[in-house]
C-alpha positions in Angstrom: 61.4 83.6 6.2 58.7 81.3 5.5 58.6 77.9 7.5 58.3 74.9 6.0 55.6 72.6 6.0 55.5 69.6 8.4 55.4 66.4 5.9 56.0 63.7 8.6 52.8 62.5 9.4 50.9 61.4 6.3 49.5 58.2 7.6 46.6 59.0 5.4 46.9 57.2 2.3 48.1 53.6 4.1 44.7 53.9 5.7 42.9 54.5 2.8 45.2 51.4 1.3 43.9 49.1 4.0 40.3 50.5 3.5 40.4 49.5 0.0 41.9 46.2 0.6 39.4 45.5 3.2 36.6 46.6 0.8 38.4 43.7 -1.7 38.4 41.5 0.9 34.8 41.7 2.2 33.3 41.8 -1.6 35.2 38.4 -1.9 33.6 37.0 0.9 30.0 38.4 -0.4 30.9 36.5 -3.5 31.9 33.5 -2.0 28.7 33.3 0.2 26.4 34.0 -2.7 27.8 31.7 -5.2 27.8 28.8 -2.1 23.7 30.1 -1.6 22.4 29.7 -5.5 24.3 26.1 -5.5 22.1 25.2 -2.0 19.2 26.6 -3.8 19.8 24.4 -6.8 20.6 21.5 -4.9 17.5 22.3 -3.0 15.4 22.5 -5.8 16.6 19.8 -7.5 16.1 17.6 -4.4 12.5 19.2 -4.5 11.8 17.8 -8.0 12.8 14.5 -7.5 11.0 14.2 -3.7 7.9 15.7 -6.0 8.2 13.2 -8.8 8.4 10.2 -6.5 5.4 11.1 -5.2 3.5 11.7 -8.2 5.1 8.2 -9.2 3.7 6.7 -6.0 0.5 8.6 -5.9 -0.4 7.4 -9.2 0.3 3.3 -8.4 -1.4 4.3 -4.8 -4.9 5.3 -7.1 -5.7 1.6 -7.9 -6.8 -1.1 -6.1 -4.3 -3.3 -7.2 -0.6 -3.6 -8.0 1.7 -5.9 -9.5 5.3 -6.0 -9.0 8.5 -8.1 -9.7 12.0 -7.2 -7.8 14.5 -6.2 -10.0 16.9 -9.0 -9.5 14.3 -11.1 -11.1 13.2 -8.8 -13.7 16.7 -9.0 -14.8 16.9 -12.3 -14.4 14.4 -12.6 -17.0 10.8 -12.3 -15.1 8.7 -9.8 -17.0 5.0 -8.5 -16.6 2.4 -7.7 -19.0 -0.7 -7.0 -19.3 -1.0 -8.1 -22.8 0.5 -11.7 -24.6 2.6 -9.5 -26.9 5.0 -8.6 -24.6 6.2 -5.6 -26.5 7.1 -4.0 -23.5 8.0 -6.1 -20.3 7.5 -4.5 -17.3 8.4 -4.7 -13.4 5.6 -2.8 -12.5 1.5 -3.0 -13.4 -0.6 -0.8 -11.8 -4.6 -1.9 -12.3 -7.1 0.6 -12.0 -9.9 1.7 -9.1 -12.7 -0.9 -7.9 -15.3 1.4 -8.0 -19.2 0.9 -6.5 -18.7 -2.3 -5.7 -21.9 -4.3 -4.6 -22.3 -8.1 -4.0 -22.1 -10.7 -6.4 -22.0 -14.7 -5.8 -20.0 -17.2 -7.2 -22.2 -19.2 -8.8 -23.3 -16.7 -10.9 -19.8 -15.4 -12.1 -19.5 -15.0 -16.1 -17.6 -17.6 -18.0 -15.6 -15.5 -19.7 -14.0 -13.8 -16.3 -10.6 -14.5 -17.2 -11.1 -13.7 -20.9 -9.6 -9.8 -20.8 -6.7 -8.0 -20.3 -6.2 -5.2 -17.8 -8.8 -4.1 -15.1 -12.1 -5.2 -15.9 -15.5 -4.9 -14.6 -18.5 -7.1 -14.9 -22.1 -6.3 -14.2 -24.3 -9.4 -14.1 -28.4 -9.2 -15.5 -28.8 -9.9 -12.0 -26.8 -7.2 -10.8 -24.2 -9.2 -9.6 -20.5 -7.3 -9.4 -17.1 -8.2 -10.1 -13.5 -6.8 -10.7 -10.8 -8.1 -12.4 -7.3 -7.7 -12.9 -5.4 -9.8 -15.5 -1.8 -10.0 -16.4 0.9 -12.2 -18.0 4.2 -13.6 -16.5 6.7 -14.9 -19.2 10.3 -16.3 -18.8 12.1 -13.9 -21.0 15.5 -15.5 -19.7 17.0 -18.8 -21.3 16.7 -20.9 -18.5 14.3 -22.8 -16.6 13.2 -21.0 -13.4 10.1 -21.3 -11.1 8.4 -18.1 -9.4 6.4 -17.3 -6.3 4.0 -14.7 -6.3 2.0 -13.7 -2.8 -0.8 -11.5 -3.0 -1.4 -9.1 -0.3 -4.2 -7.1 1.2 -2.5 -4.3 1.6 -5.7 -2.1 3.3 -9.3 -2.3 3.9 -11.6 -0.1 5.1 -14.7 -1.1 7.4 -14.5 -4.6 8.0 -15.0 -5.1 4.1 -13.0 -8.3 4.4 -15.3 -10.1 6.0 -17.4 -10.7 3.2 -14.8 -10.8 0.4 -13.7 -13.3 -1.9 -10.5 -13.6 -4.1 -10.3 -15.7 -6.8 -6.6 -16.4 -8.5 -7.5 -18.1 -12.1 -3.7 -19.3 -13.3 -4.2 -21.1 -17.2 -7.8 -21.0 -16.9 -7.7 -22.9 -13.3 -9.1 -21.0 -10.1 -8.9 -21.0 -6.2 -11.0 -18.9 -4.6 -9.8 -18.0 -0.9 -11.6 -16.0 2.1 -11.1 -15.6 5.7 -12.6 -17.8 7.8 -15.8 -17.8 9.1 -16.2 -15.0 11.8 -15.2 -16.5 15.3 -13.7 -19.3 14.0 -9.8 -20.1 13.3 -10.0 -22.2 10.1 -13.7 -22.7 9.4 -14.4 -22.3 5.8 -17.0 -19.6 4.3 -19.4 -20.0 1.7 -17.7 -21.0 -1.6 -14.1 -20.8 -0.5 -11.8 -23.5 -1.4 -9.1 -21.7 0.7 -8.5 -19.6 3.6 -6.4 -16.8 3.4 -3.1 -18.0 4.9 -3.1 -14.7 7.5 -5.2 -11.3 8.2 -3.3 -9.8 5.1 -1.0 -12.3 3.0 -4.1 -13.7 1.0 -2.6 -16.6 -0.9 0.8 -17.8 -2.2 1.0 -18.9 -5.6 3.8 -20.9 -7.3 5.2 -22.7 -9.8 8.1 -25.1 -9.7 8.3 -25.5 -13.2 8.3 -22.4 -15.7 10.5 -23.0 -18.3 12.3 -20.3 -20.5 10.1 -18.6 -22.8 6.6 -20.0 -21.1 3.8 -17.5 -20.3 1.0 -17.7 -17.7 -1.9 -15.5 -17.5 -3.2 -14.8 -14.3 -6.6 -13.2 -13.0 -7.7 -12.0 -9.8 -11.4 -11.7 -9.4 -12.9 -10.0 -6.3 -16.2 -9.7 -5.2 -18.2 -9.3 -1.8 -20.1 -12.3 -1.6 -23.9 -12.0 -1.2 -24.2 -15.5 0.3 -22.0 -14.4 3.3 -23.8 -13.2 6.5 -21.2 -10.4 7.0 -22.0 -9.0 3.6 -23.7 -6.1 4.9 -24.5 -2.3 3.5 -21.2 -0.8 5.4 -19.5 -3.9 4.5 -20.8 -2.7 0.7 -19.6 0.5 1.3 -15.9 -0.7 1.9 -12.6 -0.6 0.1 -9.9 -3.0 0.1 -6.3 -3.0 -1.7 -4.5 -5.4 -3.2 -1.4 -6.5 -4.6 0.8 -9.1 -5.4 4.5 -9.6 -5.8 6.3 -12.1 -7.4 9.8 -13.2 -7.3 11.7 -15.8 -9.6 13.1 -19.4 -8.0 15.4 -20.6 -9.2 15.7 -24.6 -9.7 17.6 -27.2 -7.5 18.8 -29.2 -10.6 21.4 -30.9 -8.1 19.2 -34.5 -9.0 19.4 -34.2 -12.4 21.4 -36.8 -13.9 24.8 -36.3 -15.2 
């Protein structure tokens, strides 16, 4: 008589059941975890981008020697920049180009046609005098009256080159020319300044009450390292300073006006 087989204990296949499910289970997981890593890396690398193009975009303004800017509330408000009269394309930001080799120059013997072009200019005397440039426009592109402020900045300098320098803002074909005061002195004037600068680096504040809706002003600044002034020596020469200015609409306190 033949026995029969013993077909009580096949736990087998419910193990290899839980295997598979476990298998399932994991794969989800691997899936999960890899789908979560590529959107961190695209995030990442998006994040990259942007970090990288802001600091091309800053590099680039960083180059010059001088920048000029407008906050956005008063761009939209209706304060745009140019640096031609056209105004084809108003902007909120003008980057000028590099003040390169600069040597002395004087004021006396500054071109008359210094506030003449557009743009970053540079001007090389017969006498081998030197100056930079920078000229924009401002226009009220809103429909009312405003005024603005604008406050140029020196926004670095290497080896004591301020000492010798000289800004001149021409606004309309009307200049000031402003320089720190004499060395060791408070408020002394230098050489051919009308003005002082009003601290180590706000320069001058320029403003105008009046600036009525469609008006344009041109403004220059000219800088030079004035051969007249006993600081302007060779490492003085051999300097570099940064400027720029920012300017900001006001608006008017027609409260007096008659009703």
């Amino acid at each position: 008589m033949s026995k029969k087989k013993n077909d009580a204990p096949q736990q087998a296949p419910a193990n290899g059941q839980m295997e598979k499910y476990s298998v399932k289970t994991n794969s989800k997981k691997v899936n999960k975890r890899e789908a979560l890593i590529r959107i961190l890396t695209i995030i990442l690398i998006i994040l990259l981008l942007f970090l990288f193009g802001l600091f091309a975009c800053t590099t680039y303004i960083q180059n010059g020697n001088f920048t000029v800017t407008t906050g956005s509330d008063s761009f939209n408000a209706g304060l745009g920049l140019s640096e031609t009269p056209d105004f084809s394309n108003p902007q909120r930001i003008l980057a000028g180009g590099k003040f390169e080799d600069m040597k002395e120059g004087t004021f006396p013997l500054i071109p008359n046609d210094i506030d003449q072009y557009n743009g970053t200019k540079k001007f090389v005397t017969d006498d081998g005098m030197y100056y930079y440039t920078y000229s924009f426009y401002v226009k009220n592109t809103g429909t009312d009256d405003a005024g603005y402020s604008a406050k140029l900045r020196m926004d670095s300098v290497t080896q004591g080159a301020d000492e010798a320098l000289r800004v001149m803002v021409v606004r309309n074909g009307e200049g000031t020319v402003y320089a720190k005061p004499q060395l060791g002195t408070s408020n002394v004037l230098e050489e051919f300044a009308d003005k002082n600068f009003v601290s180590n680096r706000l320069v001058a504040t320029v403003t105008s009450d009046e600036f009525k809706a469609g008006s344009v002003d041109k403004i220059t600044v000219v800088i030079w390292f004035e051969g007249e002034d006993p600081e302007c020596v060779d490492d003085i020469l051999e300097g570099e300073v940064k400027l720029s200015m920012d300017i900001n609409i006001v608006e008017l306190d027609n409260s007096d006006e008659a009703v």
